[in-house]
Legacy VTK file of the C-alpha trace (Angstrom):
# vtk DataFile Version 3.0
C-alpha trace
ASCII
DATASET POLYDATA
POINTS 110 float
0.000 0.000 0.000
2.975 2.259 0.761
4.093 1.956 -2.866
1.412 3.111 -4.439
0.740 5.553 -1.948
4.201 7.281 -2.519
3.573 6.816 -6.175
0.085 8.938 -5.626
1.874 11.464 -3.469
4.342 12.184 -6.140
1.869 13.380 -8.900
0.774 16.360 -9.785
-2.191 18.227 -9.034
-3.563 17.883 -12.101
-2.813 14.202 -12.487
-4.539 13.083 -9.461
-7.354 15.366 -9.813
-7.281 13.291 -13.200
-7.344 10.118 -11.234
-9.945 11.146 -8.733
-12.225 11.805 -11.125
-11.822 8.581 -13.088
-12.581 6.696 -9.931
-15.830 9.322 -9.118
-17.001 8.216 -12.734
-16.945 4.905 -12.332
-18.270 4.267 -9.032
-21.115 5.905 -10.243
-21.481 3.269 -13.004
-23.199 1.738 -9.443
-25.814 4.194 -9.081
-27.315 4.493 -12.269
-29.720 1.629 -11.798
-31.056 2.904 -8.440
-34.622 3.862 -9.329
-35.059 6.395 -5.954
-33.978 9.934 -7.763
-33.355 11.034 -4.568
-30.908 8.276 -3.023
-29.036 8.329 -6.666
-28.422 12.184 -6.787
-27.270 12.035 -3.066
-24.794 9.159 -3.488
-23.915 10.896 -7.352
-22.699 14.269 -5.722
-21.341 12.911 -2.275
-19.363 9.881 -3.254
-16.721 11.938 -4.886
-16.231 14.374 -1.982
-16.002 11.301 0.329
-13.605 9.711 -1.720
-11.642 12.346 -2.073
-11.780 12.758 1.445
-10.481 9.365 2.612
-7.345 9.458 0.050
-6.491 12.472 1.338
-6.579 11.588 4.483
-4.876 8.114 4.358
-1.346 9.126 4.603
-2.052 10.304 8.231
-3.784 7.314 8.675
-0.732 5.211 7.413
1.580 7.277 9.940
1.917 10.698 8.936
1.498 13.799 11.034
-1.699 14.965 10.845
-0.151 18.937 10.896
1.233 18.357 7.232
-2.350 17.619 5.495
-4.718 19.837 8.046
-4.008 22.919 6.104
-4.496 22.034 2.794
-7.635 19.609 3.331
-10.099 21.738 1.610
-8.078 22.803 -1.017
-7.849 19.226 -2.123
-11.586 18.779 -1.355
-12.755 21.405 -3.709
-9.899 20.248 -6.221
-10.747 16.228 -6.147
-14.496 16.354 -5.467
-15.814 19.254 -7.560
-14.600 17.693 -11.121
-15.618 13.989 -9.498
-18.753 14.998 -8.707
-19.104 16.688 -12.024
-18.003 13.382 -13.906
-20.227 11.108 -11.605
-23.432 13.716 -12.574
-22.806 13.453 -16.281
-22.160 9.127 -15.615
-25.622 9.403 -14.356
-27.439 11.446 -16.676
-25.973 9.806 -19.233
-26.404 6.035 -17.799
-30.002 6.495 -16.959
-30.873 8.254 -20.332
-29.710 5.089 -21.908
-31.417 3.085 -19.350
-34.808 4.495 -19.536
-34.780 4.469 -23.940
-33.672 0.934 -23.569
-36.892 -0.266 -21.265
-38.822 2.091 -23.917
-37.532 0.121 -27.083
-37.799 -3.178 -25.349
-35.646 -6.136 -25.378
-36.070 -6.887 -29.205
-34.902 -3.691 -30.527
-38.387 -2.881 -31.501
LINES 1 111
110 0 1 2 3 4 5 6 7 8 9 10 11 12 13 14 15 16 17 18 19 20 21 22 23 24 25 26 27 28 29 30 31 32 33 34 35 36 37 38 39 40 41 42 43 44 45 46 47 48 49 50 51 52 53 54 55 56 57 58 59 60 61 62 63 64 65 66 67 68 69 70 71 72 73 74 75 76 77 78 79 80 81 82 83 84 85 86 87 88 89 90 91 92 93 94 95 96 97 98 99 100 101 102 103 104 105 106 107 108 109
């Protein structure tokens, strides 16, 4: 876990914002079939922020001082969640647009 921790650490900015929101995208591959509107939009737009919330966080749970991440946790918030939850929104909208035409059409393409 340390390896590709250190390997996270070293990025970028822009390259782990990258990665964040690839992750945000496809966990909410999960949420497209939930038929409450209400349950799917809360776990669309809050699943990225606590994702990015518990990477950022797991260095000081794997040992670090707490002191070094405290200042910069909600620039990293704003950075990893905003464009996740943006990705996971369009992953919905998208996934349950094809969804709902496909139960329209019907199994037989008819």
């Amino acid at each position: 876990m340390k390896g590709i921790l250190g390997w996270f650490e070293a990025q970028p900015l822009q390259i782990t914002v990258l990665l964040m929101t690839a992750l945000s995208a496809c966990l909410a591959l999960l949420w497209v079939p939930i038929r409450s509107r209400g349950v799917k939009w809360a776990l669309t737009l809050l699943s990225p922020f606590f994702i990015a919330w518990q990477v950022y966080w797991l260095p000081v749970r794997m040992g670090k001082s707490p002191s070094e991440y405290a200042a910069w946790v909600g620039v990293f918030m704003i950075a990893w969640g905003i464009p996740g939850a943006i990705a996971a929104s369009l992953v919905v909208v998208f996934g349950s647009a094809l969804r709902s035409r496909k139960r329209k059409v019907g199994p037989s393409g008819a």
